[in-house]
N, C-alpha and C positions, 0 to 999 in steps of 0.2 A: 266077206273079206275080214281079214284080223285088222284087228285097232294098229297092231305095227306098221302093217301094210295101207292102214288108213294115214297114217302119218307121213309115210311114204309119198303120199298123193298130196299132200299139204307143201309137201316139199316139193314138188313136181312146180309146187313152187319155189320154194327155196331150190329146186334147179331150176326155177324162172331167176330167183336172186342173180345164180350166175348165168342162168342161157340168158339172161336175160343184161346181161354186163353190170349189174347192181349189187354185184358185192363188194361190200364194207371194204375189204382189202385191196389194198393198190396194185394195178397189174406188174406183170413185170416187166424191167426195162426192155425185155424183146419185142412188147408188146407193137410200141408204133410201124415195128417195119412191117407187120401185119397190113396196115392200111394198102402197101403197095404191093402183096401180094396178089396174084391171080386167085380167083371161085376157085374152089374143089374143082367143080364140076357145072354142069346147068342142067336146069330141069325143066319138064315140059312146062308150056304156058300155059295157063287154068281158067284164065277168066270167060265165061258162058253170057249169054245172051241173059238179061235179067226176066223178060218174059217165061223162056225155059225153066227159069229158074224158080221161079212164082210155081210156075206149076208142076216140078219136081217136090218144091216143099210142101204144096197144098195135098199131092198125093203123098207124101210121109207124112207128115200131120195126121190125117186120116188113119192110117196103120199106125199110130200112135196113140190117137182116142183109144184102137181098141186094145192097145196090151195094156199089161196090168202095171200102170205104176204107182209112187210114191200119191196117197191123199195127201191135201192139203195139211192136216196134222200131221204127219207122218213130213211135211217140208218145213212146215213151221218149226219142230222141234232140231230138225237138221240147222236151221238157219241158226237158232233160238242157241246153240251151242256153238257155233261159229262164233258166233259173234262172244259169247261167253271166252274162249279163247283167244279172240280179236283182243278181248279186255283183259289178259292177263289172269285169268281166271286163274286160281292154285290148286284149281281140284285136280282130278284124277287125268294125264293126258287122256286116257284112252274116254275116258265120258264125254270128255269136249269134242272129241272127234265125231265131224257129223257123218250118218249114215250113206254111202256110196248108191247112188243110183242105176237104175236100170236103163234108163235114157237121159239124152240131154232133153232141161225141159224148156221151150220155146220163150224167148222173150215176148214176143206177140200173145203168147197166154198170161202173162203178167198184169197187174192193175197198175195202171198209165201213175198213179200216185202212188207206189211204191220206194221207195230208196233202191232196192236193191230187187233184181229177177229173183222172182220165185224159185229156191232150189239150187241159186246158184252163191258158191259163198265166198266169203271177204279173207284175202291172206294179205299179210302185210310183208314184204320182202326184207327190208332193215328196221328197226323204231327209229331210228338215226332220221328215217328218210321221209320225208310228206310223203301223206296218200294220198295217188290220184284221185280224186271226186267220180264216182258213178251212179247215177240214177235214172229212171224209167222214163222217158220224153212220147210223148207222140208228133214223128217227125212224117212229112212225106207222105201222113194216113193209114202208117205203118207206129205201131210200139216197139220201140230201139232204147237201147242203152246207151246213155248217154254220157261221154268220157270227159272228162277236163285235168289237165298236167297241166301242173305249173310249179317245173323245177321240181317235181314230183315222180314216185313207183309206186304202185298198188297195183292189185291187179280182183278177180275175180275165176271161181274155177269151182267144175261138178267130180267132183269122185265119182267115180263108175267100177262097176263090177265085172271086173277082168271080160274082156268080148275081143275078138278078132277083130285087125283093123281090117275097116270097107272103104268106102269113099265117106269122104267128108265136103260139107258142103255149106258155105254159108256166102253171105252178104255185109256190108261193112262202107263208110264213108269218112273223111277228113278234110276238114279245110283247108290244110295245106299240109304240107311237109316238113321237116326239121333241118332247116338246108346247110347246117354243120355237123350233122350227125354222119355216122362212121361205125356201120356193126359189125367191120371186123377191127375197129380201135376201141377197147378198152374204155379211155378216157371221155368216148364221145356216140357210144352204144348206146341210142337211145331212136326212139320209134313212135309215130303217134297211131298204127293200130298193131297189134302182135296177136297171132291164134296160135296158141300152142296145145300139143297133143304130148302125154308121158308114157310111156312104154315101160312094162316090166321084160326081166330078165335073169340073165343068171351072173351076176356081179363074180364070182368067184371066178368064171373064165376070163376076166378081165385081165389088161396087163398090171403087175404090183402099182407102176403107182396111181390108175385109177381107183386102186382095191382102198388106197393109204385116203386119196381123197374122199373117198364116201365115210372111211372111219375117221376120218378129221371133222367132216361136215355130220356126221351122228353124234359125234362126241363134242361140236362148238355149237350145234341149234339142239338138240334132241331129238331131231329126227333124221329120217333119209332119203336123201337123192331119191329121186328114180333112174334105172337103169338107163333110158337114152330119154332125152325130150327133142324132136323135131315142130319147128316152130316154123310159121310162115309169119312174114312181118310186110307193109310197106315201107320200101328201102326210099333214100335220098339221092344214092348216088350208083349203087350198084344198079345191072341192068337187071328184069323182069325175066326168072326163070335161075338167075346165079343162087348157089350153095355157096352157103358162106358160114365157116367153123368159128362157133363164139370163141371171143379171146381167153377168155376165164376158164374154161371144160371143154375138152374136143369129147365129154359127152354130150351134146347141145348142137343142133346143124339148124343154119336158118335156110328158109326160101323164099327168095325176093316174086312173091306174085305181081305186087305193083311198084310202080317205082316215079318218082318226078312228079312234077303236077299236073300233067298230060290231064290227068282225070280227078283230081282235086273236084272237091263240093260236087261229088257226082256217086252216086250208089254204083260201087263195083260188086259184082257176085260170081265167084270163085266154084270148082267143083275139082276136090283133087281122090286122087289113088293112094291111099293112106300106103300101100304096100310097094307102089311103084317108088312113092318119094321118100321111103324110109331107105329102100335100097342105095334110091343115088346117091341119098345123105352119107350112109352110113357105110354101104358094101355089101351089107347082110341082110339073113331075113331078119321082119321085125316080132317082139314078142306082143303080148298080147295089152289093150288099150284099158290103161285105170285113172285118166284122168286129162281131162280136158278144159281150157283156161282162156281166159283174155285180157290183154295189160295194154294200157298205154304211159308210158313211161317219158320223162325228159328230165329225170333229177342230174346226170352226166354233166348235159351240154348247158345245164342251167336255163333252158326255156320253155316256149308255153305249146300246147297242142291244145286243138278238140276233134273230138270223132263221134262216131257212130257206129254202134254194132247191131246189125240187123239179126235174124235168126239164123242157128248153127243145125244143122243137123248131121249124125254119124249114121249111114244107113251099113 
């Protein structure tokens, strides 16, 4: 993958900035009447039996010892540059860009005393804005990433090497919810767990003024969008299953998997159709998958979250 296109995936953040409602600029006055609009649409419900689920990842785990990926060198120097970046680094963009992966790589293969999952790396959304806090907990007798927001966005995300969406599949926990949040309002789009997924594409079929937003957003960060980002989030208020268009980019669709505290302080695990849900979101096929992320965010609404992110897998 090109270092442009590595940039791209950085941005995948910087379209987490906006799919994510954390950009610097103020929505626009339209924005509140968004809150009383209806979902796009709804989407299937995802969430699976967490036994199943155990032993859906224990069988990809296994077909993952055996493909060839990134050594431990080879993730070090990935991070080792991340983070070089994270710091403002003034060298070369494309050197600081770390290497794109062949898979996502397991939190549960991380060292429980780590800061940060092996392979997985640190983007910051605004400098303006606190970082969420993440590091490596051993929760449950499971190794999870461990989230804390406090009036905070940061996020975490693996570059990958353009693959066809499959299913995606992971596990995740929160103590509670953000019970003023609002992700189709602007002012109050914040989440205490978010999985998002970037897609590439062909930006030039876009309508003009999607075309104007991506050269606004290459030419105010340096880098760019990705063509679509679909994001699942636990919602506050929406139901479980709504499609809900960020206020900031109708490039950016959320899907409410959980919602309320029905299941607060409890290991939910998710299994979705990366192709099924890109449709509903979107209308279309989707292109092909270069990057994969997780944010918990509450700089918006000014308050506090904690979660847990269990292991992802894209089979």
């Amino acid at each position: 993958m090109t270092a442009k296109k590595f940039r791209l995936v950085l941005t995948g953040a910087a379209g987490a900035l906006l799919l994510a409602g954390c950009a610097s600029s103020s929505p626009e006055p339209s924005a509140p009447h968004a809150a009383t609009a209806p979902a796009a649409a709804m989407a299937a419900t995802s969430a699976i039996d967490c036994q199943t689920f155990t032993q859906r990842m224990a069988a990809h785990a296994a077909v993952q010892s055996d493909t060839a990926v990134p050594g431990p060198d080879a993730l070090a120097v990935a991070n080792t540059r991340a983070e070089d970046a994270e710091a403002g680094d003034d060298g070369d963009a494309a050197d600081a860009s770390p290497a794109s992966l062949a898979t996502l790589p397991l939190f549960s293969a991380s060292p429980r005393s780590g800061q940060l999952p092996v392979g997985w790396q640190p983007w910051t959304i605004n400098r303006n804005k606190i970082p969420t806090t993440y590091s490596m907990a051993e929760v449950d007798q499971r190794v999870v990433v461990h989230a804390k927001a406090d009036s905070s966005a940061s996020g975490l995300y693996v570059p990958l090497r353009e693959r066809d969406p499959g299913m995606l599949r992971w596990t995740w926990k929160t103590s509670g919810i953000i019970r003023n949040a609002d992700n189709s309002h602007g002012p109050r789009e914040d989440s205490p767990l978010r999985l998002f997924v970037a897609f590439d594409g062909d930006k030039g079929a876009l309508p003009l003024k999607d075309q104007l937003m991506y050269e606004m957003a290459r030419l105010t960060t340096g880098r760019e969008m990705p063509y679509a980002t679909l994001m699942y989030i636990w919602g506050g208020q929406r139901a479980e299953g709504a499609v809900v268009k960020n206020p900031h980019t109708d490039r950016v669709r959320m899907i409410v998997v959980d919602s309320g505290m029905k299941h607060a302080n409890e290991w939910r695990c998710h299994e979705r159709d990366l192709r099924a849900d890109y449709r509903k979101a979107f209308g279309a096929d989707p292109g092909r998958v270069i990057a994969v992320g997780i944010m918990t965010d509450t700089d918006n609404t000014r308050s506090k979250a904690e979660a847990w992110y269990g292991d992802i897998a894209l089979d």
